[in-house]
C-alpha positions as CSV (number, residue, x, y, z in Angstrom):
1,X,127.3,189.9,58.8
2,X,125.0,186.8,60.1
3,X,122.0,186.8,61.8
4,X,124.4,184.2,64.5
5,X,126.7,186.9,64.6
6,X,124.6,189.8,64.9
7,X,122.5,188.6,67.4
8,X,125.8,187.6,69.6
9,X,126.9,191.1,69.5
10,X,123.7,192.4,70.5
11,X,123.9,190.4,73.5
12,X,127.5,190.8,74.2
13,X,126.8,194.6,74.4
14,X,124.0,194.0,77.2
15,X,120.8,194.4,75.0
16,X,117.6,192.2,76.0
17,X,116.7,189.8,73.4
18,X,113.1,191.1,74.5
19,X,114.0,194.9,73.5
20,X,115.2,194.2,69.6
21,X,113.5,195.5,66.8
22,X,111.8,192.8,64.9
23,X,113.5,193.5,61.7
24,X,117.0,192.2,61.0
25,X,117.7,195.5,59.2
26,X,116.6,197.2,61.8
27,X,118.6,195.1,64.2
28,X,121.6,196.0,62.0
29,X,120.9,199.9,62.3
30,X,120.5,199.8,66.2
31,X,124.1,197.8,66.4
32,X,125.6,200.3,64.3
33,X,123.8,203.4,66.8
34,X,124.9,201.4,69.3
35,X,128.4,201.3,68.3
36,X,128.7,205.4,67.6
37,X,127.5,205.8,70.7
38,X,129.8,204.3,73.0
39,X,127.2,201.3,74.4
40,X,129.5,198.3,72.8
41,X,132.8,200.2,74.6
42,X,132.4,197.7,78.0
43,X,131.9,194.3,78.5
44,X,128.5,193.6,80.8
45,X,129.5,191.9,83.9
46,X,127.6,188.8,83.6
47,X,129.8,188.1,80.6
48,X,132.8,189.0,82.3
49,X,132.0,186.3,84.9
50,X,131.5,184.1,82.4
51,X,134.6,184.7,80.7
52,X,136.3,183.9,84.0
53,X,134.9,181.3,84.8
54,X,135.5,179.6,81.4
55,X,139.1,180.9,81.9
56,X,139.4,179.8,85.0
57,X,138.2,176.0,84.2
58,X,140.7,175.8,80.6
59,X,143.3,176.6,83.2
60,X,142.7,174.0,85.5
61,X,142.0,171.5,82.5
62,X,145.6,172.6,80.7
63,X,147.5,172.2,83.7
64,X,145.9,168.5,84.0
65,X,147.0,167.7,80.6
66,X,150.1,169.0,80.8
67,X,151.2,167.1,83.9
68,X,149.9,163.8,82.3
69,X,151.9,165.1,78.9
70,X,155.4,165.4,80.6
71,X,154.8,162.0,82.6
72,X,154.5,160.5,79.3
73,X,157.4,162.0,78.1
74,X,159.4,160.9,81.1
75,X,158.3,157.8,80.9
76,X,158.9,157.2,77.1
77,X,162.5,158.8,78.0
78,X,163.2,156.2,80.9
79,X,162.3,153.5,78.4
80,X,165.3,154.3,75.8
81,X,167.7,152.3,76.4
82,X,171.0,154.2,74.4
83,X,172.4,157.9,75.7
84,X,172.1,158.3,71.9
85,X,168.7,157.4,71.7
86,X,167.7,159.7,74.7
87,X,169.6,163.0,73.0
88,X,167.4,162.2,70.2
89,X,164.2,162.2,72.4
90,X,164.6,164.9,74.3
91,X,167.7,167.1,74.6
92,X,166.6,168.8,77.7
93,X,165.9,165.5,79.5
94,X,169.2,164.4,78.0
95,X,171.1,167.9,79.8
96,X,169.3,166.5,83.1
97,X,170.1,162.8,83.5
98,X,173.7,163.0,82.2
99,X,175.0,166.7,83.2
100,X,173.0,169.3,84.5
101,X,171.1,169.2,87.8
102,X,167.2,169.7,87.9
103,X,167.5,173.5,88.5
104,X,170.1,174.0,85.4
105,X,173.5,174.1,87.1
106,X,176.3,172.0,85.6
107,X,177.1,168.7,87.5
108,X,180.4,167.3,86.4
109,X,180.4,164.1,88.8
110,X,177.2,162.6,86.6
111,X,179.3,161.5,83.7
112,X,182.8,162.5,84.2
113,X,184.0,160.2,80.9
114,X,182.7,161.5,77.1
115,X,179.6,160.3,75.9
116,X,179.6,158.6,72.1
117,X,176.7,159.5,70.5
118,X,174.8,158.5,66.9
119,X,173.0,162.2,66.0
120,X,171.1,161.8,62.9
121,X,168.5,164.1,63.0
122,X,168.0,167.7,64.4
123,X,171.7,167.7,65.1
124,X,172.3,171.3,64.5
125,X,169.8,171.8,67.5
126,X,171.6,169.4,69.7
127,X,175.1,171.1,69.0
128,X,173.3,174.5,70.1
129,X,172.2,173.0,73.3
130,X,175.7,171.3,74.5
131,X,178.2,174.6,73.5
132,X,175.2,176.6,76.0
133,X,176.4,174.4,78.9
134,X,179.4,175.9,80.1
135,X,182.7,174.0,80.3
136,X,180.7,171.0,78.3
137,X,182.6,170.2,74.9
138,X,181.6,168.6,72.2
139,X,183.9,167.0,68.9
140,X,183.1,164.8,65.9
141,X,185.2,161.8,64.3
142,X,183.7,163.1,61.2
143,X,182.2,166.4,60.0
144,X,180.7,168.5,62.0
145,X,177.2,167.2,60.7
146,X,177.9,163.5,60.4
147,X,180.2,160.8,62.3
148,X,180.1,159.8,65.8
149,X,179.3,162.6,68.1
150,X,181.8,162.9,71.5
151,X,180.6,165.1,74.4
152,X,182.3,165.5,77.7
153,X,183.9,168.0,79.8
154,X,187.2,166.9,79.2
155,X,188.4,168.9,76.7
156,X,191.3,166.2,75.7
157,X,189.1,163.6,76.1
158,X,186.8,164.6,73.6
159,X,189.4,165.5,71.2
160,X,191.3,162.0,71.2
161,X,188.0,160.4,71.5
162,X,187.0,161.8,68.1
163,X,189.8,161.6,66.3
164,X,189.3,159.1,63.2
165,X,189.4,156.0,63.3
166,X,191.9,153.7,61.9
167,X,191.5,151.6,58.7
168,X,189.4,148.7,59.5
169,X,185.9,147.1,58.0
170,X,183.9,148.3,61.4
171,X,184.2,150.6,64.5
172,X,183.7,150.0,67.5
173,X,180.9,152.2,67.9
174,X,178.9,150.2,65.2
175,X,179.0,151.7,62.0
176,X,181.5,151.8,59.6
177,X,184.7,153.8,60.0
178,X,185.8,157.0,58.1
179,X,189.0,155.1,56.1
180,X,186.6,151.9,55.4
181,X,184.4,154.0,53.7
182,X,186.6,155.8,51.6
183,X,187.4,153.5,48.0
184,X,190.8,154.1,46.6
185,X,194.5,154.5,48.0
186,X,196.5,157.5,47.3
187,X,198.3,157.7,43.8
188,X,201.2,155.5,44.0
189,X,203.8,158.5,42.7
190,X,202.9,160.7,45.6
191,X,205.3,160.6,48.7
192,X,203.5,159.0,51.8
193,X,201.7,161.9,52.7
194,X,201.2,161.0,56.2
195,X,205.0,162.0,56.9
196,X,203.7,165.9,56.4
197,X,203.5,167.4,59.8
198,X,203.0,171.3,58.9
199,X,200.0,172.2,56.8
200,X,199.7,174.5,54.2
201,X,197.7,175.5,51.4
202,X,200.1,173.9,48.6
203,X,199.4,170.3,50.4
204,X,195.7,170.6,49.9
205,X,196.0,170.3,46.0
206,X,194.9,167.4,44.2
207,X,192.1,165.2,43.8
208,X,189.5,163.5,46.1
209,X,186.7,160.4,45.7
210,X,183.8,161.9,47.9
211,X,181.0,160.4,49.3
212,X,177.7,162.1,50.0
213,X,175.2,161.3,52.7
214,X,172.7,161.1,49.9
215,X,174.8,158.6,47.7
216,X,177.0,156.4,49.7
217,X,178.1,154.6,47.2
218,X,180.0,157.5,45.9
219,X,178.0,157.6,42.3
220,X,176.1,160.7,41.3
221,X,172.4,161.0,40.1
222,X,173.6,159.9,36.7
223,X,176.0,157.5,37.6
224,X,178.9,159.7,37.5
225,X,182.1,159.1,40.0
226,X,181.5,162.1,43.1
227,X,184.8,163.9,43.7
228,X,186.9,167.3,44.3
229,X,189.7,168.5,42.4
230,X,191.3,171.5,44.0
231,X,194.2,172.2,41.4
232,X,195.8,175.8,41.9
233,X,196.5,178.7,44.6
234,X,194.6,181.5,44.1
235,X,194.9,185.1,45.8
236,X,195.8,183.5,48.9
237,X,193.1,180.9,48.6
238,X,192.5,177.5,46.6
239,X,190.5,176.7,43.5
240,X,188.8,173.4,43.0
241,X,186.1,171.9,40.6
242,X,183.3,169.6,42.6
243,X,180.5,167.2,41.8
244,X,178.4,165.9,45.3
245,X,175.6,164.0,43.2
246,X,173.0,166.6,43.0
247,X,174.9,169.8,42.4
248,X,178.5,170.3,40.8
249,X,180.4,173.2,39.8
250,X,183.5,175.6,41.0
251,X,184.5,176.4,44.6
252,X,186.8,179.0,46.1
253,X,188.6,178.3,49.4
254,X,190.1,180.3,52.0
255,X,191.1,180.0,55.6
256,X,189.3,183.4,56.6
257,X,186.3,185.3,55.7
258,X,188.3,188.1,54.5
259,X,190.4,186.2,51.7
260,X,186.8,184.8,50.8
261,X,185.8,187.9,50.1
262,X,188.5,189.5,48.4
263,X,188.5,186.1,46.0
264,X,185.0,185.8,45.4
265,X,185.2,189.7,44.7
266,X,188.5,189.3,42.6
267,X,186.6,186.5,40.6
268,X,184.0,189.2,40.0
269,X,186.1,191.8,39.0
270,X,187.0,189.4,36.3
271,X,183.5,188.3,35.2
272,X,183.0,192.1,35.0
273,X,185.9,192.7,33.4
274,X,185.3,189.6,30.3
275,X,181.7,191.4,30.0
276,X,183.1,194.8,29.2
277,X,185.8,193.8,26.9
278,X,184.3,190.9,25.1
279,X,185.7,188.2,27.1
280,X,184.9,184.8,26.2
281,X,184.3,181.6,28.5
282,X,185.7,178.5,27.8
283,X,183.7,175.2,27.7
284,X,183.2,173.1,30.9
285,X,186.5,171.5,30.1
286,X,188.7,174.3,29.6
287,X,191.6,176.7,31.1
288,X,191.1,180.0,32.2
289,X,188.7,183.1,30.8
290,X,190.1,185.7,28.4
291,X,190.4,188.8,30.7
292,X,192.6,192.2,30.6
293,X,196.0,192.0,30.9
294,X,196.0,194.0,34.3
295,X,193.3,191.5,35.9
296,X,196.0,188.7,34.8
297,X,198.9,189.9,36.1
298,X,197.2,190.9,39.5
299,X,196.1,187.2,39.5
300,X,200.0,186.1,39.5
301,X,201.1,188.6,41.5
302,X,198.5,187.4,44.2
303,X,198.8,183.5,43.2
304,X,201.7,183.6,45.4
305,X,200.1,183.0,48.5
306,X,202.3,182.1,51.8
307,X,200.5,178.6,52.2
308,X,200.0,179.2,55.6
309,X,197.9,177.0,58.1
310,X,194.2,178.0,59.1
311,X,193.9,179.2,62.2
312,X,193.0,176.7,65.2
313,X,194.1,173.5,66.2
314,X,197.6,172.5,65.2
315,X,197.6,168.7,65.3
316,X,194.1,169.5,62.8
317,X,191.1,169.4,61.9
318,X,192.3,171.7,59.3
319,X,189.3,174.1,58.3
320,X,188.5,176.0,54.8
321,X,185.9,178.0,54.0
322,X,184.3,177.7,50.9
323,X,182.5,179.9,47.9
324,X,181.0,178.1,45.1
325,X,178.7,178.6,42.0
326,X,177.8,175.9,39.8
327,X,174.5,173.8,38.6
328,X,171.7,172.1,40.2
329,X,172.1,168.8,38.1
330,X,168.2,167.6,38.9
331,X,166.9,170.6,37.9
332,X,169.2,171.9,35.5
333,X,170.0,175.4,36.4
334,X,172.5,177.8,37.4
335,X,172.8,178.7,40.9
336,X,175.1,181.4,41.3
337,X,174.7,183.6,44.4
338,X,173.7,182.5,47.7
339,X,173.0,185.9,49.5
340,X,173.1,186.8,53.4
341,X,176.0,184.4,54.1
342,X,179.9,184.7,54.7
343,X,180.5,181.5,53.4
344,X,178.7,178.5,52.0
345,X,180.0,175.9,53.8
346,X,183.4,174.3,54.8
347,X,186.1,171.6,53.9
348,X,187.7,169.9,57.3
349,X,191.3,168.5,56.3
350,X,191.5,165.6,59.1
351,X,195.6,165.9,59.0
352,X,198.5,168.1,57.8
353,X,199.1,165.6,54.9
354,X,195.3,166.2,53.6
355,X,194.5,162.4,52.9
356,X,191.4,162.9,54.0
357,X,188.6,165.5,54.4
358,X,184.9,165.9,55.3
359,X,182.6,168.9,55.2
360,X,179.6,170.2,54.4
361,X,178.0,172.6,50.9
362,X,175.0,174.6,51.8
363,X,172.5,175.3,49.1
364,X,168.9,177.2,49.3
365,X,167.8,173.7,47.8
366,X,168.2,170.5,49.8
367,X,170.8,169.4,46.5
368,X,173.8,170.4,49.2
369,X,174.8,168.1,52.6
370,X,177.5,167.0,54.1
371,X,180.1,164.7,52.6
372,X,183.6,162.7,53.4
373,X,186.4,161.8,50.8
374,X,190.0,160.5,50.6
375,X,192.9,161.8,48.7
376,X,193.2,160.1,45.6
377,X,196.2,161.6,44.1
378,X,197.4,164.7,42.2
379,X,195.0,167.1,41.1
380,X,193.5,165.5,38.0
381,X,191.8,166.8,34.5
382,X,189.0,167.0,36.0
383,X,187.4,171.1,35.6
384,X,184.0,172.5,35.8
385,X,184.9,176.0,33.6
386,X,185.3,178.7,35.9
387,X,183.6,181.0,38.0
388,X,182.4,183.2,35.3
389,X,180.6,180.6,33.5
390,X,177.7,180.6,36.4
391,X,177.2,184.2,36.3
392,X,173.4,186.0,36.4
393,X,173.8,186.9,33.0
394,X,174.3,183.4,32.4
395,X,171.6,182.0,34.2
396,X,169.1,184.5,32.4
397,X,170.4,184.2,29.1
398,X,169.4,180.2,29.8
399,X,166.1,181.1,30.9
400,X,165.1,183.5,28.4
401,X,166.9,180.9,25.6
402,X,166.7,177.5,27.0
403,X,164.8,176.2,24.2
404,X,168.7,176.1,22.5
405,X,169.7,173.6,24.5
């Protein structure tokens, strides 16, 4: 307690400065007296009229600044010379000059043609905002979190609007297109796989060249190549190996939450399983782990999946969700669970022939992002062990032990 702050609440509960003890102690005691009694309970009015004057005179002064903040803001906004700059700006200005009226209502006769947008940053946000506008559509000629962004009202328009781009060195929206950035062609003793006009599962194996938003030269933090290798069915989903630069591991893919969970839990059961009964993981190289015969034979029973499409569009994008474990390569450890989430993140097949793909793996660390690849071939020797090799008990056993390595 200061002497400052004493004598403020002395005052602020209506006590003379001409009535206090002389004493500080003894200006301590009387606030404490003053206190149990009830005296500090209401504010005198002379500060009350202060406060509201005070109040009144910050109000008038925010309001002022305010006013000249949002002319600023219009101003800057007027300024920008690109739609694409102006989302980037601000997205509710955006809403105003290109589909909404001032009081919120949609206006369809603003821009009646789609919009072709270059959303690097806060692009989650800006998706928000567009699918709250009703009737207002939105579509991407790449991922969902990179690629030229289409929005409009015509649902068709949009769609053929975003659909990828041919093979060419540039696009006509400036940058480079999907197939230029990709490096090499499909393996030579493959069928042309743009003939295949049903998807399913089976078509989705082989390998890929990826790309990462972080390394677009498609070359990891230590110089090794970036790419998927999705190589068997499995309990109605897909198996794959990955590396995108900063993390690389195993990945589990399904069409629906609930296969995703009934693989990820089957994968489990089988980490659970090779704990009990001694099991032993391979090396990073390797097959399959030594399981029970009855986890084994419920594996081939369920390999046999139908190979049916994901639901939604049938002329593609062709969505998968994904599960995976693996290791942070910067940092050298395991990550292995990623809790409160269905899924951790997504692969988009752009056709029914699966020549090429984009998506996106979410981490807790920023080693995740988005990516693109094209379909190199059939599934290749490349492996990252399996699921049970990024287990907890693994990951501690390399904490507690990682002098070893």
């Amino acid at each position: 307690m200061t002497k400052e702050w004493l004598h403020a609440q002395l005052t602020h509960c209506g006590r003379e400065q001409e009535s206090w003890p002389a004493t500080t102690a003894e200006r301590k005691k009387l606030l404490k007296d003053m206190v149990a009694n009830g005296e500090c309970a209401t504010i005198p009015s002379e500060i009350q009229t202060v406060r509201r004057h005070m109040l009144e005179e910050y109000k008038a002064a925010n309001q002022i600044h305010c006013e000249k903040f949002r002319r600023r803001r219009k101003l800057a906004f007027i300024a920008l010379k690109t739609p694409s700059q102006k989302a980037q700006y601000s997205i509710p200005q955006f809403l105003r000059k290109y589909f909404l009226a001032q009081d919120g209502s949609p206006q369809r006769r603003k821009t009646p043609e789609p919009l072709a947008l270059h959303i690097s940053s806060h692009r989650r946000n800006f998706l928000d905002a567009m699918r709250r506008v009703p009737g207002l559509y939105t579509a991407s000629s790449g991922s969902e979190w990179d690629g030229v962004l289409f929005v409009g009202w015509n649902h068709t328009a949009v769609q053929r609007a975003a659909r990828p781009l041919r093979p060419g060195p540039r696009s006509p929206f400036g940058g480079r297109s999907i197939a230029a950035l990709e490096l090499p062609e499909r393996h030579l003793s493959e069928p042309p796989r743009e003939e295949i006009r049903e998807f399913k599962l089976e078509n989705a194996i082989g390998s890929y060249r990826l790309k990462h938003y972080k390394y677009p030269d498609g070359t990891g933090y230590f110089g090794q190549p970036l790419q998927l290798n999705i190589y068997s069915t499995y309990n109605g989903g897909l198996q794959a190996a990955f590396d995108v630069g900063d993390l690389t591991g195993v990945m589990l893919l399904a069409a629906d939450p609930y296969t995703l969970r009934r693989m990820k839990a089957k994968a489990e059961k089988g980490e659970k399983s090779a704990s009990h009964n001694g099991g032993r993981h391979n090396d990073e190289n390797g097959g399959e782990s030594n399981q029970n015969s009855d986890d084994d034979k419920e594996g081939g029973e369920e390999n046999n999946d139908t190979g049916e499409a994901p639901s939604g569009s049938s002329t593609g994008p062709y969505r998968l969700r994904l599960r995976w474990r693996g290791r942070e390569i910067r940092e050298d450890v395991i990550d292995f669970d990623h809790r409160g989430r269905e899924d951790d993140g997504y692969i988009d097949f752009r056709d029914a022939g699966c020549t090429r793909i984009g998506g996106c793996v979410e981490s807790d660390s920023d080693a995740g992002g988005s990516f693109r690849g094209r379909r190199t071939g059939p599934p290749s020797t490349f492996r990252k062990g399996t699921w049970q090799m990024y287990s907890e008990k693994q990951y501690d056993f390399e904490n507690r032990d990682r002098w070893r390595r």
